[in-house]
N, C-alpha and C positions, 0 to 999 in steps of 0.2 A: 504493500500500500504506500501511495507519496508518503511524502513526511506531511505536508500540508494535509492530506484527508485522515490521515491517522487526530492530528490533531482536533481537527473538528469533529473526529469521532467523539474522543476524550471530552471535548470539550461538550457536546448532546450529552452526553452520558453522564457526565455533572450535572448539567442544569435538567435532564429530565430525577436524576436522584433528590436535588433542591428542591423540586414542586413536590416530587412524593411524599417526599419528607414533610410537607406541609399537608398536603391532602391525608393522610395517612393518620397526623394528630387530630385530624378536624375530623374527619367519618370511619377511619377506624383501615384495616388491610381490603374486607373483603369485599366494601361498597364503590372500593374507589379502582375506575378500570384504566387501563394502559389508555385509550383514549383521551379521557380526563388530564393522565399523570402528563400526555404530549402535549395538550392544549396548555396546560398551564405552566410548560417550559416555551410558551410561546413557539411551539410546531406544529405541523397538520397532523394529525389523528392516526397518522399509520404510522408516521417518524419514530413512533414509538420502539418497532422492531427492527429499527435498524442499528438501534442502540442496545436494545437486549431482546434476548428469545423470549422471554418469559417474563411476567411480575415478578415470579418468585427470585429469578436472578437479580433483579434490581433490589428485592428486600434483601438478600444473602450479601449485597453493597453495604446496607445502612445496618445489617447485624453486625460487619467487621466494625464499621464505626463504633457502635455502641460496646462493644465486647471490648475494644480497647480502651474505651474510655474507662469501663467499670473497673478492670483491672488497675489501669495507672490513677483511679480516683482513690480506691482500698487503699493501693500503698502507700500514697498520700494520707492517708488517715491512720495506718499504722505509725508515719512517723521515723520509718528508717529503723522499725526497731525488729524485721524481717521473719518473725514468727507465720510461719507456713500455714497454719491453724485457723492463726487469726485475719491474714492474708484471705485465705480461702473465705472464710465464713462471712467477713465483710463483703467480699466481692458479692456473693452470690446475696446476702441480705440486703444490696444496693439493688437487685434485680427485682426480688418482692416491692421494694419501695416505688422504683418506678411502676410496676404493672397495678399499683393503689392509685398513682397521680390519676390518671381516668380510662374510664374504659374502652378508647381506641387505643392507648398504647399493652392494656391487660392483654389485645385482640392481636394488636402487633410482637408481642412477645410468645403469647401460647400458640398461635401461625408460625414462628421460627423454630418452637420447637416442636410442630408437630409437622409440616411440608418437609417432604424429603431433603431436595437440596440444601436448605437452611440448618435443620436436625443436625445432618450429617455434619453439616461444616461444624456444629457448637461441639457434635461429638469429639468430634476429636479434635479442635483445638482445647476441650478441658481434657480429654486422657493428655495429653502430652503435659498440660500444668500439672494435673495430678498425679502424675508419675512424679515431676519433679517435684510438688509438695510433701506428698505424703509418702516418699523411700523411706522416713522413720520408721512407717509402722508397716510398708509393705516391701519389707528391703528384696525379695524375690521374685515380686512380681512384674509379667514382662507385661511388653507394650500392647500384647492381645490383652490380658486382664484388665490394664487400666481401660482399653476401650470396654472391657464390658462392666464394667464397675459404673463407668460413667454412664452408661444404656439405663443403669438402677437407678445413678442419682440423680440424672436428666427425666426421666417419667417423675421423681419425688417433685423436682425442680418444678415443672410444669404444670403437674397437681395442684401443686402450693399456689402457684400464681393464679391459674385459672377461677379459686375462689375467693372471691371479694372478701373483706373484713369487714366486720360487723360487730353490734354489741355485746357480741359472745363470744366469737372471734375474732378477737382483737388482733391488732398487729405484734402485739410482746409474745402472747396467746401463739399464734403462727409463726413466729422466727421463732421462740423456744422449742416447736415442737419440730420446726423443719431441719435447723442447723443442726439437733439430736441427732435427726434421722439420717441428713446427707451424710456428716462424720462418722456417725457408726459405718457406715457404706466402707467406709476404707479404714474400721479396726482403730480409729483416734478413742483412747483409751476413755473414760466416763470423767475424770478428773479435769483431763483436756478439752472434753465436751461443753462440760458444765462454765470451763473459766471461757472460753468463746462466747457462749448464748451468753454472759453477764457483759463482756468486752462490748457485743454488739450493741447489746442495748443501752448500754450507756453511752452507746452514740447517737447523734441527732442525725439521721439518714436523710428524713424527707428533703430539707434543703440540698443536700449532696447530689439526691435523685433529679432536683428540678435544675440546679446548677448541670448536672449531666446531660440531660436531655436540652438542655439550650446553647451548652456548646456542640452538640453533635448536629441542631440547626445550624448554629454559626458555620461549623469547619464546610455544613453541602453547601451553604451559602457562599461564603469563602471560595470554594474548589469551582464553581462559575462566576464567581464576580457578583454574585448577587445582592451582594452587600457595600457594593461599589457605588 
């Protein structure tokens, strides 16, 4: 491909992921069609597929975004102080928080992990952290296990988010009994359990979640000028 058409590939392919990204928070993954997401990167309605095969490939875009935010947002709130544990349990308790902000992003989060391509990607970019998190407590296990370890703690993952919080199920109510669940998934002993579910909650997440989610608007804004 020239170099010129390569780049105004790149370039469609930004600015159709920046409208999605808006459409997406406003009606949610399954109402908002590839037509819509072309019109409102100011193209004609087929434009769509020339920038991607699929919706789901354009969300499997905005999951890498958000997956990396989560993780460099955690270590950021650990503070440098590198516990694998609490590394982990943050990240994935920043994921509940966002799918509480509202329920086009609950709809965009339980769609990434239940569409194939999206799934897949989450799966194994967490076996590859969790291998490297958790060699304390599974110093033998190869890289098949960690992916099927995470097949476990990705349905818990998805569960948890899928159902709203409420005055019974509360949000403390639901991270105490999820972060339980995921660590035992990979043998983190009860002691080690227990000081994580207190870690998390003694953090103020929901700001962290909306701070997350509004730089992940910025960077597809950013990545076409749309903020120019």
């Amino acid at each position: 491909m020239p170099r010129g058409s390569y780049a105004k590939g790149i370039a469609s392919r930004n600015r159709m992921i920046h409208a999605a990204m808006g459409l997406f928070l406003d009606q949610g993954y399954e109402k908002t069609s590839t037509a819509s997401i072309a019109v409102a990167a100011g193209m004609s309605p087929s434009a769509f597929f020339s920038a991607f095969d699929t919706k789901e490939e354009l969300l499997l875009a905005l999951v890498k975004i958000m997956f990396d935010g989560q993780f460099s947002r955690a270590g950021e709130l650990l503070g440098g102080s590198g516990d694998p544990v609490m590394l982990y349990a943050a990240e994935t308790a920043l994921q509940l928080h966002i799918t509480e902000l509202s329920a086009p992003l609950r709809e965009i989060y339980v769609d990434a992990y239940t569409l194939p391509e999206t799934s897949e990607y989450i799966y194994r970019r967490m076996a590859g952290e969790v291998g490297r998190l958790f060699r304390e407590f599974l110093p033998e296990a190869t890289e098949a296990d960690h992916y099927e370890l995470e097949l476990a703690a990705a349905g818990v993952t998805r569960s948890f988010m899928a159902r709203p919080c409420d005055m019974y199920f509360t949000m403390e109510r639901k991270l105490r009994r999820y972060i339980d669940c995921v660590l035992n998934i990979y043998d983190v002993p009860k002691e080690r359990r227990e000081r994580a579910i207190e870690y998390v909650l003694g953090l103020d997440l929901r700001p962290q979640a909306e701070k997350l989610v509004a730089d992940a608007v910025a960077a597809a804004a950013s990545s076409c000028g749309a903020g120019k």
